[in-house]
N, C-alpha and C positions, 0 to 999 in steps of 0.2 A: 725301866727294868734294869735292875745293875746285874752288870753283866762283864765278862772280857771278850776280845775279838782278836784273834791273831790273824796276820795275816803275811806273806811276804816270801812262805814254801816256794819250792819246784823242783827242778831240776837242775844240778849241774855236776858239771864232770869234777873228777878228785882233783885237789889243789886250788879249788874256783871258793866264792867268796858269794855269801848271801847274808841279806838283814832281817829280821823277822822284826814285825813289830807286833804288842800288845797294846787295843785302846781298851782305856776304863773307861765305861758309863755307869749314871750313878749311882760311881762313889771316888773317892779322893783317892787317886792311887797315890798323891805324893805323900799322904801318912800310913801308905800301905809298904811295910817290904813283899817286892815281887819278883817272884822265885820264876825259876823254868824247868820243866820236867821236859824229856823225850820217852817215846815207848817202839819201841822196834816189834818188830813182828815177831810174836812168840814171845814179846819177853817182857818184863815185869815195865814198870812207868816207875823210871831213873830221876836222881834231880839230878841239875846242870849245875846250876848257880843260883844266885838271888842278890838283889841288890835293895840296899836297906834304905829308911828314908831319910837317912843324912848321906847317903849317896856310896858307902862303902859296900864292896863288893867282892862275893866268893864263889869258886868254880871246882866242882870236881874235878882232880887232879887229870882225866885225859882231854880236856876240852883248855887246859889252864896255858895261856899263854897263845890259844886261835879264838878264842870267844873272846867279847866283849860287850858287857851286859851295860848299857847307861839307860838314863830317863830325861825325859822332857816334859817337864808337870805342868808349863804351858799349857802342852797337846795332851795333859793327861794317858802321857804311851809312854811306855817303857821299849826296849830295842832289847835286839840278840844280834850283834855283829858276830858271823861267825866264817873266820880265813881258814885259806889250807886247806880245804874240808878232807875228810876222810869218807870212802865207802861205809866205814863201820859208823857214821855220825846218821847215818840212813833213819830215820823213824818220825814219827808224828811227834811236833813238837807242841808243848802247851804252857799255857804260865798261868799262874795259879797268884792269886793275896794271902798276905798274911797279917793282919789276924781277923780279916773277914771270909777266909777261906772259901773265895770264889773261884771256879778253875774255868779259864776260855773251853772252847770244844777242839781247838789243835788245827798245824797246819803242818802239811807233810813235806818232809825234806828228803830228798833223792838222790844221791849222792854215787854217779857211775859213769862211767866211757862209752 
């Protein structure tokens, strides 16, 4: 079944540092760009970033410079490093392909003292 799986959420206080990762089953994410969305509670499902399959990589401007999006097409997964964290970074995170437009089901990032 192709499919994504993220997995790597939880908890941590602000300024703390978590990875998320997305596996593809199949299908080839390394000729997939694979994007990442957040949705926070009440509120619409935002993109973060995406990284493309020559490996280049873009981030909306408040995540740009604590995220960091790579792949390992090995492991068929792609990563969300993401530092610093902020409260406001709080929400279910998902990653999604393109141009097979598969979205994982999310995994929640909690972000508090």
């Amino acid at each position: 079944q192709v499919q994504l799986v993220e997995s790597g959420g939880g908890l941590v206080q602000p300024g703390g540092s978590l990875r998320l990762s997305c596996v593809a089953f199949e299908i080839d994410a390394s000729l997939q760009s694979m994007q990442w969305y957040r949705q926070a509670p009440g509120k619409q499902r935002d993109w973060v970033g995406y990284i493309s399959p020559s490996g280049n990589t873009f981030y909306v401007d408040s995540v740009e410079g604590r995220f960091t999006i790579s792949r390992d097409n090995a492991k068929n997964t792609v990563y969300l490093q993401m530092n610093n964290l902020k409260p406001e970074d709080t929400a279910v995170y998902y990653c999604k392909s393109s141009p097979a437009e598969i979205w994982g089901r999310g995994t929640q990032v909690t972000v508090s003292s």
